[in-house]
C-alpha positions in Angstrom: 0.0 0.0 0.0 1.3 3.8 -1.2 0.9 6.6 0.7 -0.2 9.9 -2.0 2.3 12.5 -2.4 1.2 14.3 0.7 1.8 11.3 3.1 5.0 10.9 5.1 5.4 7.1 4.8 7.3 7.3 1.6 10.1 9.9 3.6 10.2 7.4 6.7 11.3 4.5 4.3 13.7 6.9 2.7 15.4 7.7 5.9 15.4 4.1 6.5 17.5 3.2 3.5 19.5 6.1 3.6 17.9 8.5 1.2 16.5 11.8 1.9 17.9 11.2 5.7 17.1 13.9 8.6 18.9 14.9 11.6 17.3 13.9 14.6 17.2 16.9 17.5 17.0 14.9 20.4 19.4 14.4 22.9 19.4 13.8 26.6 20.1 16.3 29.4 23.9 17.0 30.3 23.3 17.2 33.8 21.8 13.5 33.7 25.0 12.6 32.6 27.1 14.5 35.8 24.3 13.3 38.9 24.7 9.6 37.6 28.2 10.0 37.2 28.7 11.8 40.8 26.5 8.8 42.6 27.6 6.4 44.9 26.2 3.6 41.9 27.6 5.6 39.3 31.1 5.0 40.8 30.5 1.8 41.8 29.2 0.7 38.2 33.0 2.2 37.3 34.5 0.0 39.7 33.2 -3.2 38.6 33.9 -1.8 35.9 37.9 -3.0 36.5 37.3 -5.9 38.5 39.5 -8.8 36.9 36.7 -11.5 35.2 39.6 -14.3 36.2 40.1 -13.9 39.7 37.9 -16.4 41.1 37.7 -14.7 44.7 34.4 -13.6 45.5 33.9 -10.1 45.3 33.6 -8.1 48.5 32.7 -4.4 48.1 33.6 -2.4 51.5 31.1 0.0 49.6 27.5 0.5 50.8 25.3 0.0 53.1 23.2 -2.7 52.8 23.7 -5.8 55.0 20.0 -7.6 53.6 22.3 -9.9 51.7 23.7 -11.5 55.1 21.5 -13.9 56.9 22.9 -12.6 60.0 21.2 -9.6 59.1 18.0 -10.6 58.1 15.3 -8.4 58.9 12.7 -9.4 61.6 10.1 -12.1 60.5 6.9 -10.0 62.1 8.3 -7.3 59.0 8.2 -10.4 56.3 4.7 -12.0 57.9 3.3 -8.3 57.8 4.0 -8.2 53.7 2.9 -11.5 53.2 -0.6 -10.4 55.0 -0.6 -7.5 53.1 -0.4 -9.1 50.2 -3.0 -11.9 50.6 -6.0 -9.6 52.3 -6.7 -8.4 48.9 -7.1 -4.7 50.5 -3.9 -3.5 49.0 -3.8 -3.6 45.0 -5.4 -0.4 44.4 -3.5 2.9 44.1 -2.7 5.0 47.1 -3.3 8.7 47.8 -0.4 10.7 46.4 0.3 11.3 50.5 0.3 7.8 51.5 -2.4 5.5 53.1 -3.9 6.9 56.2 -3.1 4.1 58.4 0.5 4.2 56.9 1.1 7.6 58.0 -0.5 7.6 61.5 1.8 4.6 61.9 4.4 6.9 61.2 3.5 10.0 62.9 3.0 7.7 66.4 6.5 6.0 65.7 8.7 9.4 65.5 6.5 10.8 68.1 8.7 8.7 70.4 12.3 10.8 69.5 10.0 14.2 69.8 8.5 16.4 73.0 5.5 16.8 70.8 2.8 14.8 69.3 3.6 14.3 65.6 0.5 14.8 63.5 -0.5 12.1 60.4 -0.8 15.5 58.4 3.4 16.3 58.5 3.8 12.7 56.8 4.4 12.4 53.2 5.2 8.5 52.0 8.0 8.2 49.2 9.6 5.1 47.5 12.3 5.0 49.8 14.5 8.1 51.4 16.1 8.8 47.8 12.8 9.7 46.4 12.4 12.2 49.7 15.4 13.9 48.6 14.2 14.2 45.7 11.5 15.8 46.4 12.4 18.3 49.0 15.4 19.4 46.8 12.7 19.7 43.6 10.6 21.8 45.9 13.4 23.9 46.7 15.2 24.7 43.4 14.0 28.3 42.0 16.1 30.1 40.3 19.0 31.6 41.5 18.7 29.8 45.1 21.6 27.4 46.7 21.6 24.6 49.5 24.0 24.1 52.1 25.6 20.5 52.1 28.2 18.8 54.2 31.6 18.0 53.4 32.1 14.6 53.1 28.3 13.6 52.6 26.3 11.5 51.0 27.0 12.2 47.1 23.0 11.9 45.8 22.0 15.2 47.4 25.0 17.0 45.1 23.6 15.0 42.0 19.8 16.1 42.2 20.7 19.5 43.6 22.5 20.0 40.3 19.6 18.0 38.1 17.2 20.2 40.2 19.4 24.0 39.5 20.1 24.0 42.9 23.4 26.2 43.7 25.4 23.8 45.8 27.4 25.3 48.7 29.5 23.0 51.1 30.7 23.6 54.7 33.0 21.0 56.1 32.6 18.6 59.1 35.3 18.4 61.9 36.8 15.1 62.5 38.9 16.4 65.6 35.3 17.0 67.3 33.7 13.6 66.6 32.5 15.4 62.9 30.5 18.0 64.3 29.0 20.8 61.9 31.5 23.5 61.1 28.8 26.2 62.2 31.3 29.4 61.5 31.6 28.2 58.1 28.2 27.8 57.7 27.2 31.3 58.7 30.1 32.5 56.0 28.3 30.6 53.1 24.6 31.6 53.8 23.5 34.6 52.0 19.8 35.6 50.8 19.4 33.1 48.4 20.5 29.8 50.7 17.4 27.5 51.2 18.5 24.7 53.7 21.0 23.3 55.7 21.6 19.2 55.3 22.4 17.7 58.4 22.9 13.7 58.3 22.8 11.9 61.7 23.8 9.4 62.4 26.7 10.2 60.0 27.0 8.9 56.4 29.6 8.4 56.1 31.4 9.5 58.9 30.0 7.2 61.0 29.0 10.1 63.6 25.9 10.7 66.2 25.8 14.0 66.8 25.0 15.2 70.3 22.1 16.8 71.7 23.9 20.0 72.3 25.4 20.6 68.8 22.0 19.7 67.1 20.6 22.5 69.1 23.2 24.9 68.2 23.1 23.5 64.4 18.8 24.8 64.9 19.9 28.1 65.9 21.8 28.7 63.5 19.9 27.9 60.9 17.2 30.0 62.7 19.3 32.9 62.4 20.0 32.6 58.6 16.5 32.1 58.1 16.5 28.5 56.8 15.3 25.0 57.1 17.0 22.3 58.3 17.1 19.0 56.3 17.7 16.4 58.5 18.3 12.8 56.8 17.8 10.2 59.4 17.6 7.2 57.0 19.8 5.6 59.7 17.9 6.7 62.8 18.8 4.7 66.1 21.7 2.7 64.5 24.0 4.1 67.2 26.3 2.3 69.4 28.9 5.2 70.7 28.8 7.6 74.0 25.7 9.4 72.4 22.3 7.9 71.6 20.5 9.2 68.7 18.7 12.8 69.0 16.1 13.5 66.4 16.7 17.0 65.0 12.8 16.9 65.0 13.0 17.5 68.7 14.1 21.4 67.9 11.5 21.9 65.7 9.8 24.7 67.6 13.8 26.8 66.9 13.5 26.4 63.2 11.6 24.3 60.8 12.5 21.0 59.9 12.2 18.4 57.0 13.1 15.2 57.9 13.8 12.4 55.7 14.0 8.9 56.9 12.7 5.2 55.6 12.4 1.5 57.0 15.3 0.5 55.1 18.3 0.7 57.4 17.2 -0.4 60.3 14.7 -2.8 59.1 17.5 -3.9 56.7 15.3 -3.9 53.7 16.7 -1.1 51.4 14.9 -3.5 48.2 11.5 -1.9 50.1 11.6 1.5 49.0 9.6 3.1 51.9 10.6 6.3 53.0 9.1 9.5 54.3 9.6 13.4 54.5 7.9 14.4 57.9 7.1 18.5 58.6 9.0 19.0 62.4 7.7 22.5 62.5 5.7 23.8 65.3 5.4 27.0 64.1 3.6 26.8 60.9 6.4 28.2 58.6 6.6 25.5 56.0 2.8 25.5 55.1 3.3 29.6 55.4 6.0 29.7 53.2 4.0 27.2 50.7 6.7 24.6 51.2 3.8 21.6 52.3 2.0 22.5 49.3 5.0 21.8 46.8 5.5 18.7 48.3 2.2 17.7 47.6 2.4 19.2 44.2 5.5 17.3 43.2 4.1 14.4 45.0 1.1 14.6 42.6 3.4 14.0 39.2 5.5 11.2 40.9 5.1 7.6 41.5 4.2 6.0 45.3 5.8 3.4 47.3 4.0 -0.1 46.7 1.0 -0.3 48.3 0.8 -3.4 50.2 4.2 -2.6 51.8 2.5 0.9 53.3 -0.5 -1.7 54.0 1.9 -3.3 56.1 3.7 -0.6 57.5 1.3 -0.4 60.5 2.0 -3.9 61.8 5.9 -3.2 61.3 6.4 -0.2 63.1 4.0 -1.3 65.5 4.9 -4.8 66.5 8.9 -5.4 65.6 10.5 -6.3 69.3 13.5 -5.0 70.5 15.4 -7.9 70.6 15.3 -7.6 67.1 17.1 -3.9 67.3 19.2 -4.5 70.0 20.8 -7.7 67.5 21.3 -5.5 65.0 23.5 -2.9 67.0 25.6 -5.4 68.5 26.1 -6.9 65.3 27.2 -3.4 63.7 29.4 -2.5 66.9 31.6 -5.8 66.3 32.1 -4.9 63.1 32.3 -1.7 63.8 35.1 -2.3 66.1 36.8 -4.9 64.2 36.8 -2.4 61.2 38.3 0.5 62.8 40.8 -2.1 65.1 42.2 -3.5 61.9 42.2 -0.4 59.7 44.7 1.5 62.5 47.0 -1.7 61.6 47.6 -0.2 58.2 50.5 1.8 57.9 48.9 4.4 54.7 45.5 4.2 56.4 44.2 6.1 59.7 40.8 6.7 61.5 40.6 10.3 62.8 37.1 9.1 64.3 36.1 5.8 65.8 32.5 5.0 64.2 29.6 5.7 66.7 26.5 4.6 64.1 25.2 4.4 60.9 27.3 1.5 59.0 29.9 3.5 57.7 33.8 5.1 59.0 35.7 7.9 57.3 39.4 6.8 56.8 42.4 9.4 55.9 44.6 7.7 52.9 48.4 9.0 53.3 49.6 8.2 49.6 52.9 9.1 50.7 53.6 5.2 52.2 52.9 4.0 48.6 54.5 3.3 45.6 52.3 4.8 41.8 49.1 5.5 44.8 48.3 9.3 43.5 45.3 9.7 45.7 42.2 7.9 47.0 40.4 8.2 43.6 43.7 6.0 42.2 44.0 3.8 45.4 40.3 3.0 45.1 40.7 1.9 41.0 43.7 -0.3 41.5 42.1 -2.0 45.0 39.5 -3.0 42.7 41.6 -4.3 40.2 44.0 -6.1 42.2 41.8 -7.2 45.1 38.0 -7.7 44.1 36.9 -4.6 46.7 36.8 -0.8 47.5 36.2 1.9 49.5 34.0 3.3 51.0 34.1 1.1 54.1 31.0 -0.3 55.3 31.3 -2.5 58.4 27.2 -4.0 57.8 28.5 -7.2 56.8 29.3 -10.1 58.3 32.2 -10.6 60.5 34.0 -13.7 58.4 33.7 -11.5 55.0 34.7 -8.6 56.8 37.7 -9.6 57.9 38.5 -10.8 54.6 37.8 -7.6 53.2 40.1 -5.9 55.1 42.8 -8.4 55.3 42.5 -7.8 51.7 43.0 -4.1 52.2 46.3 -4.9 54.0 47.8 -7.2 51.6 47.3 -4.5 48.6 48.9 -1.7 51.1 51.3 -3.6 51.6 52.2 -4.7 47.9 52.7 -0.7 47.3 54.2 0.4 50.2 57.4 2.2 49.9 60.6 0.9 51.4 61.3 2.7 54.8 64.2 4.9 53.3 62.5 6.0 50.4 59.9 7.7 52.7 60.4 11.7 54.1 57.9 13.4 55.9 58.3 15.8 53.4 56.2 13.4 51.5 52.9 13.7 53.4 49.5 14.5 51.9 46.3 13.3 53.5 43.4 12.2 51.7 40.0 11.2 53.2 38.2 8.0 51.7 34.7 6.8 52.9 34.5 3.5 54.4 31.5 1.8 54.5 31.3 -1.2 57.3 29.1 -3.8 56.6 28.5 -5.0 53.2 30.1 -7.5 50.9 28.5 -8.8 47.7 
C-alpha cells in the first residue's frame, strides 16, 4: 500500500534506506549525565567496571550500606509476615493517595512521636519510594532560580547530583573530625546569604559514621534560625548508634526552626529493596505551610510515583509490632564490626581513623599516599584496589564478620604490595586524603 504524495510514509522508508535522511534533534540532558556519574552507583558501576573477570575470589565491596544480603542480618520475621498479610488480604492492590495510606502515615506519625517532646501529627507525613525519592522531592521543591543549599563536606554524594539535576546552587561547609565530625557552624554562617534554602544535616553520619550530640544539634537549629533556613535532617539511619551518644532526632528542635526530615524503614529494618521512606514536617510553628513549602511537596508528590502499596499496608504492623530484641541484634552486630573495622584499619600503615564509628554502617578513613608506591590519591588507590583485590572503599562494616575480615585483610595485603621501602619515605612526602569506608556490606 502507497501513501499519496502528501503522506510521510514514503520519507520514513527513505530515511530508513539512507535517502532523503534527517537529523534527529533529540538528545538527553547534560546534567543526567554528571548526577549519575557523581553517585555512589555511578562509581561503583565504574569499579566493577575493573574488576578482573579471572580472579575467582568472590567479590567483597567495602562500599554500601546494605547488609540484607547476610543472613545474619536478616530483617525481623513480624516485618516479612506483615508483607505477606498485606499481600494476601486483597485490601492493597489499588493505588494509594499521592500522601500515602492513612493508616501508613498515622503509623508513622506515632513512631517518630517517640524521638520528639510533641505529638507528631499524620498530616506532616508524606510517603516516598524510599528516602532517595524524599530527597528528591524536597530538593525539587526547593530549586527556583537563582537559590543554593547548604551541604556537608564529606556527605552523602545523591544530594549533590539532584541538587544540580534540580538548579540548585550547591554550597559546602565541612565537618570536623577532631570533634567527633561535628557541623563547622562558623563556616556555615560564611556561606549563607539571601538566596541559601536549607542546611543538610545527616545523623547518624554517612559516612562519617558520627551521632551528633544533643547540644550541637541545638546549636546546628539556631543557627539555621538565624539565617533564616530550614533544616534537612536525613535520618535514613535513625537509632543505629552504638557510641557515647544515643540518637537525637533534630525533629526535637522543631519549635527553633523548621524542619524536614527524611528517613525510611530500610536501614534499620534492613530492607533497602522496600523502598519506603518518608519526608515528615518537624515544625511547630507553621512556617513550612506559610511559606507554601507543604504544598510543593504535595504538588510534586502529585506527578511522581508511590511506594508499593501493600508494603504501606503493612507498615502499621511493622512499626508497630517489631520487638526490641530484634534492634538490640542489629547494634551489637554493627558495633563488632564496627570495632573490628576500625581495630584492623589503625593496623595499616597508609590508612588512619581520625574518628572511631559511633553509628550508621559506615567510617571515614584518611589515605596518606605518601607510604605508597604509583598511589596518586584515594580516587587511584580506590581503582587499582579494585583491580588487584576484588573490593573498594568506601568502608561499610554491615557485613558479616568472616567477610569482613576478609575484606580488610584484603585491604592490608594491597597496602602492603605498594608500600614504599622505609628509606624512600620523608615526611616531606605527606598529603592526606580522606576516603569513605562503609562497614558492613560484601557482595
Amino acid at each position: 500500500m502507497e501513501d499519496g504524495a502528501g503522506g510521510g510514509r514514503p520519507s520514513e522508508v527513505e530515511n530508513r534506506k539512507g535517502r532523503g535522511r534527517r537529523a534527529f534533534r533529540f538528545a538527553p540532558r547534560d546534567l543526567l549525565v554528571y548526577a549519575s556519574s557523581s553517585s555512589i552507583r555511578g562509581v561503583l558501576e565504574r569499579l566493577l567496571s575493573l574488576l578482573d573477570p579471572n580472579d575467582a575470589r568472590p567479590v567483597i565491596p567495602l562500599a554500601h550500606g546494605d547488609p540484607s544480603a547476610f543472613p545474619c542480618f536478616r530483617t525481623t520475621p513480624v516485618a516479612e509476615e506483615a508483607i505477606v498479610s498485606a499481600v494476601r488480604s486483597g485490601e492493597h492492590n489499588r493505588y494509594a493517595p499521592t500522601v500515602g495510606l492513612p493508616s501508613a502515615r498515622r503509623a508513622v506519625a506515632e513512631y517518630l512521636s517517640r524521638d520528639v517532646p510533641y505529638k507528631v501529627s499524620p498530616d506532616d507525613i508524606f510517603l516516598t519510594a524510599g528516602c532517595c525519592q524524599a530527597i528528591g522531592v524536597v530538593l525539587s521543591v526547593l530549586g527556583r532560580p537563582g537559590s543554593n543549599i547548604l551541604l556537608p563536606r564529606p556527605g552523602y554524594p545523591f544530594y549533590e547530583g539532584r541538587a544540580a539535576f534540580d538548579g540548585l546552587e550547591v554550597r559546602h561547609f565541612d565537618l570536623l573530625p577532631d570533634k567527633g565530625w561535628e557541623v563547622d557552624l562558623d563556616a556555615v554562617e560564611a556561606l549563607a546569604d539571601e538566596n541559601t534554602t536549607a542546611l543538610v544535616v545527616i545523623n547518624p553520619g554517612n559516612p562519617t559514621g558520627s551521632v551528633l550530640s544533643y547540644e550541637h544539634l541545638k546549636r546546628v537549629a539556631e543557627t539555621a534560625r538565624k539565617l533564616g533556613i530550614m533544616v534537612i535532617a536525613d535520618e535514613v539511619y535513625a537509632h543505629l548508634a552504638f557510641g557515647n551518644n544515643p540518637f537525637v532526632s533534630m525533629g526535637a528542635f522543631g519549635s527553633i526552626v523548621p524542619v524536614l526530615t527524611l528517613g525510611s524503614i530500610s536501614k534499620r529494618w534492613v530492607v533497602p529493596g522496600w523502598r519506603l521512606g518518608w519526608i515528615v514536617a518537624h515544625d511547630t510553628n507553621g512556617v513550612l505551610k506559610e511559606t507554601q513549602i507543604i504544598e510543593g511537596i504535595k504538588g510534586f508528590l502529585n506527578i511522581s510515583t508511590d511506594p508499593a502499596t501493600f508494603i504501606q499496608g503493612a507498615l502499621p504492623h511493622i512499626l508497630e509490632n517489631t520487638k526490641e530484641e530484634f534492634f538490640n541484634k542489629t547494634i551489637s552486630l554493627l558495633r563488632e564490626t564496627a570495632d573490628m573495622c576500625y581495630t584492623q584499619i589503625k593496623e595499616i600503615d597508609c590508612l588512619a581513623c581520625p574518628h572511631e564509628p559511633e553509628g550508621s554502617m559506615f567510617v571515614m578513613v584518611k589515605l596518606n599516599p605518601a607510604y605508597l608506591v604509583d598511589i596518586l590519591d584515594d580516587d587511584d588507590f580506590c581503582n587499582k584496589l579494585a583491580k588487584e583485590e576484588s573490593n573498594w572503599l568506601r568502608v561499610t562494616f554491615a557485613i558479616d564478620p568472616c567477610s569482613l575480615q576478609d575484606g580488610l585483610s584484603r585491604v592490608k595485603s594491597f597496602c602492603q604490595r605498594h608500600a614504599k621501602k622505609a628509606e624512600s619515605f620523608t615526611s616531606k612526602e605527606e598529603t592526606n586524603t580522606t576516603l569513605p569506608l562503609c562497614y558492613t556490606n560484601m557482595w
